[in-house]
C-alpha positions, 0 to 999 in steps of 0.5 A: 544405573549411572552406565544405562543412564549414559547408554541412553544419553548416547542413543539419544545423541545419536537419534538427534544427531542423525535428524540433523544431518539426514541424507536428501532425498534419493537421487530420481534415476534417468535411464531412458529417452524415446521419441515418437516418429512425428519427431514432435514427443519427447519420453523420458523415463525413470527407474524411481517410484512415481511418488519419489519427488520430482522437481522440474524447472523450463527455460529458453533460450536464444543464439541458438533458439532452444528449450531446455528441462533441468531435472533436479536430484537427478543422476542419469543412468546412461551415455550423454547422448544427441539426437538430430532430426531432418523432418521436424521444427526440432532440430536437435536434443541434447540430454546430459548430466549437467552437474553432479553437486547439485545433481542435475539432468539436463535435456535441451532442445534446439529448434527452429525460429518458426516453432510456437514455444507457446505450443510446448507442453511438459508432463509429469506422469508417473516416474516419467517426463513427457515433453510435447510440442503440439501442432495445429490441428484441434479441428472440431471435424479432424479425423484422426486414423486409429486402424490402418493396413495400407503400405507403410512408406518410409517416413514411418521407419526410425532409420531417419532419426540420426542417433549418437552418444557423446560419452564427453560431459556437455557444456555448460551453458554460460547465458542459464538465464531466465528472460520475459520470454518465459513467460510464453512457455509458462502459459503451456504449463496452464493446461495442467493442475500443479498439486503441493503435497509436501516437497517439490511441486508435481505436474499432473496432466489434465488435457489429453495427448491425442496425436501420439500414445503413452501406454501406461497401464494392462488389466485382465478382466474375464479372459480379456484385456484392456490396455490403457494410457494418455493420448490418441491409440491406433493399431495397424492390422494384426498378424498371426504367427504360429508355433505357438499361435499368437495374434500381433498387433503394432501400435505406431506413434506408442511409448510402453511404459517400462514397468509393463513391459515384457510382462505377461498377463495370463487370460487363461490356461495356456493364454497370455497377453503381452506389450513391448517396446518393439521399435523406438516409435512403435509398440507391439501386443501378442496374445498367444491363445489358440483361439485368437481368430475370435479376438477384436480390438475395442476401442474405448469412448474417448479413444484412450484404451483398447479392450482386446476382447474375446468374442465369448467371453463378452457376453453379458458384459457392460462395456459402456456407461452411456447409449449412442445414437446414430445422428447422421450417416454417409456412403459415396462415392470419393473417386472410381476406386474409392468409397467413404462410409462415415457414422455420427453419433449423439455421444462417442461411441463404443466400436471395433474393427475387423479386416478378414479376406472378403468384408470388414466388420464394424461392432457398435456395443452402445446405439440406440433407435437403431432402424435397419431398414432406413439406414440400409435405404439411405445408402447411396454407393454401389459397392456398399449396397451389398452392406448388411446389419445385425443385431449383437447379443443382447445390445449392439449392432454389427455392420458387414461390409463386403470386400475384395481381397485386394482392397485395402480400408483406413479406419478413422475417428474425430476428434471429439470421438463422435464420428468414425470414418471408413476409407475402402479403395478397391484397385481396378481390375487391369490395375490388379493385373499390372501389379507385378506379383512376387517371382519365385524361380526354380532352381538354376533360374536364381541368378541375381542376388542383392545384398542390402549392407544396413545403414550407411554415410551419414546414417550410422544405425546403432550406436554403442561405444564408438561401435557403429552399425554400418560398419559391422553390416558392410563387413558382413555383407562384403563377406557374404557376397565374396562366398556368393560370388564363388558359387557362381552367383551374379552379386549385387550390393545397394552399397559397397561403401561407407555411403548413405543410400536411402530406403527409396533407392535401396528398393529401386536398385533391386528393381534396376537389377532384376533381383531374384533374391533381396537380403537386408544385414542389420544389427539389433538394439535395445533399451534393455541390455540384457536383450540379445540373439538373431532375428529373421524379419520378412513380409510376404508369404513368398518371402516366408520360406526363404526367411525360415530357411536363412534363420535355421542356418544362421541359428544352428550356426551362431551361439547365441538366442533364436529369437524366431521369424517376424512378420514385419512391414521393414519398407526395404522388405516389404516393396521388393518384388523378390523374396525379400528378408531382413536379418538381426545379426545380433544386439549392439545394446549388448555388451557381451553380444557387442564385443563378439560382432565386432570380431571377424570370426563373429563376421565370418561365421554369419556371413557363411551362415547367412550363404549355406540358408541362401543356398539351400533356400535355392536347393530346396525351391 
């Protein structure tokens, strides 16, 4: 009795002694940050639960002006790291492991002295941190584009962001103070309801995001899907890839949340859905299905979800809680080339839009008091006089708008999502005919070849332990143009040195020298580390031969994953005039990928690979 009676006071020791000295809480582990291309959101991401205890604390600061969030409890995962920025009232961002006892992550933000610190607004969602600095544009009548098609132009490529690790600790900040300037900021955290659970107190958004989008969430319902998140959604028009069939879209200005990421959501035999992080400021949704001509996009009332619904699989379904009546509708004429067609409604209206060769649809899922006849004799434009409506099954009405092939649509909604706005410019007949239409010569007509070395100067590309892109792209490039030289190949490069050469140039140059073949040298990066192999990136159809030739060489002839074609709007490839292809040599982010490119037997190797799918490219044609 004596022996159990002391085991049990030792147990009893032991519990006690263990609630004195219990550990803190976990540490909240940093791994990621991610801007969106206005350069004005901020994301940083997190590998702990959404319910783990995250503490927050703002200050400001002068000499220089910057804002800085310390996240306490807090290890980071990954390098120090520094952002700069050349297009934004932010000018720089620095992120770093501010201190270890007590663990703090530290992101500061240097900007410049026209910037309204009042506009600045911080996020707790889920594990992650959303810093944002709103502009002004809350106009009750803002159109904000949610559906585009036209050229992207170079301010929508993150290669303008300048990128670099600092492995070296920051500074501490000696002047960490708190001033009666702070009391400006806190007023940005007014717009958010801060809950006391037990802990630290957590943010919660109230107010909607609407300039840019942080996809969150993927539902499958009936064969369908819905993706959800916080802020203004936009798609651009999607793509269709064969081998297996899958439908692309790209959503610009979009976060994915890293949880969803990859995954795929199955909607039926042989059919999935999947999101991925597809460049830093952009997302990008493939369905693979065999089936995909009958998906469109359906975007919700407030502008917050997109349903990416199947045409059959809707029927009988409720898409909507309230009706929506047509208030006021306008067709004109904008300029000779240029016509707005823009509804109003009572209530924000359930709608979808879909581009196909010769007209553009537009469902409506909730009108009510619909008249076909007077909408249709209100019309006051000649190109849309040939405007037709239908009823849907069940509810809801279809619009048709007749196109020309070569026209292009911008598709816009209002801010308080109760108007939507469509843009339809069609060229002019001679100016059809002036548009230089790419040139495809026949063997022994292909002379001129540009090589186009990625990055450059001050424009380092990606960055991983000192190992900087522009420097394996040159060496390739050089290497691939002296096997070209050799073959009797008139050799162009847009850069032989360490040099920055801007995209705009990039694409005059090849224009200057009469190219009669265009190929861009990159190498890839991830968030992920384990991502690696070769892609193959091009736009047009006349480009589409060239790449498959390139890419079945290069990956017969690298070790390492054939991650396959992309159809991708890269500005150097998509407004050359020549078959014009962008190829990833490999992934940076990849430490075992990383030391292999660096290697001149790595080099050598794509270089010679890249040459044999020129030159049978050229064989073939």
């Amino acid at each position: 009795m004596g022996k159990k009676l002391l085991v049990l006071l030792i147990i009893l020791f032991i519990g006690v002694f263990s609630v004195a000295v219990a550990s803190p809480a976990e540490p909240v582990k940093i791994n990621t940050i991610n801007f969106d291309n206005s350069d004005n959101m901020i994301f940083i991401g997190s590998l702990s639960s959404p319910n783990q205890p995250m503490n927050i604390k703002t200050f400001k600061l002068t000499n220089p002006n910057r804002f800085g969030i310390d996240i306490e409890n807090a290890i980071l995962t990954r390098p120090n790291s520094s952002w700069s920025f050349k297009n934004s009232k932010i000018r720089q961002v620095k992120f770093s492991q501010f201190s270890t006892e007590p663990a703090v992550v530290r992101m500061v933000v240097y900007y410049n002295n026209d910037l309204d610190t009042g506009k600045i607004q911080v996020y707790k969602i889920g594990s992650n941190i959303v810093f944002s600095y709103k502009k002004d544009f809350l106009k009750q009548d803002y159109m904000e584009n949610i559906y585009r098609e036209q050229k992207s132009t170079s301010e929508d490529y993150y290669e303008y962001t300048t990128y670099s690790e600092d492995p070296s600790k920051s500074q501490q900040e000696a002047d960490y103070v708190r001033p009666e300037q702070m009391n400006q900021v806190n007023q940005a955290f007014k717009s958010t309801t801060a809950t006391t659970t037990t802990g630290p107190t957590r943010i919660e958004p109230t107010l909607k995001l609407k300039s840019r989008y942080y996809l969150s969430r993927v539902d499958v319902k009936r064969g369908n899907a819905l993706i959800r998140g916080i802020g203004q959604i936009a798609i651009e028009n999607p793509i269709i890839v064969s081998n297996p069939t899958r439908l692309v879209f790209d959503l610009p200005n979009t976060y994915v949340a890293q949880e969803i990421r990859n995954k795929d959501y199955y909607l039926g035999e042989n059919e999935s859905i999947r999101v991925g992080q597809f460049e830093p400021t952009k997302a990008r949704v493939v369905i693979t299905s065999e089936d995909v001509a009958k998906f469109r996009p359906i975007y919700s009332f407030d502008g917050q979800s997109i349903f990416f619904a199947h045409d059959d699989r809707i029927l009988g379904m409720k898409l909507f809680d309230q009706y929506a009546t047509i208030s006021n509708y306008t067709a004109k004429k904008v300029n000779d080339i240029t016509d707005l067609f823009e509804l109003s409604f009572t209530a924000p209206p359930i709608h979808s839009i879909k581009r196909l060769n010769n007209k553009v649809e537009i469902n409506l899922y909730n009108p009510t008091g619909f008249n076909h006849e007077a909408f249709k004799s209100g019309l006051n434009s000649i190109r849309l006089s040939e405007l037709k409506t239908e009823n849907l099954p069940y509810v809801g009405l279809k619009i048709i708008i007749p196109l020309k092939q070569l026209a292009t649509i911008e598709y816009s909604e209002s801010f308080d999502n109760k108007t939507i706005q469509l843009l339809m410019t069609t060229p002019k007949e001679a100016e059809i005919k002036s548009t230089p239409s790419p040139i495809i010569k026949k063997k022994g007509e292909i002379k001129t070849i540009v090589i186009d070395a990625g990055h450059g100067g001050s424009d380092v590309g990606a960055m991983r332990e000192d190992i900087l892109e522009k420097d394996i792209t040159l060496d390739i490039s050089k290497r691939l143009a002296e096997i070209l030289r050799k073959k009797g190949y008139d050799i162009q490069m847009t850069r032989k040195t360490d040099e920055y050469v801007s995209l705009k140039d990039r694409v005059t140059f090849t224009e200057k020298k009469k190219a009669d073949l265009f190929i861009s040298v990159h190498v890839n990066s991830s968030v992920s580390t384990e991502a690696s192999g070769l892609e193959t990136h091009y736009y047009t159809p006349a480009s589409y031969e060239f790449a498959q030739t390139v890419h079945k060489q290069l990956a017969s002839k690298i070790k390492s994953k054939d991650r396959g074609l992309f159809k991708s709007k890269f500005y150097v490839i998509n407004n050359d005039i020549a078959p014009s292809i962008l190829v990833e040599t490999g992934f940076i982010s990849n430490q075992e990928e990383r030391c292999q490119l660096i290697t001149d037997e790595r080099k050598q190797k794509t270089a010679e690979a890249i040459a044999d799918g020129i030159i049978k490219y050229i064989k073939n044609n």
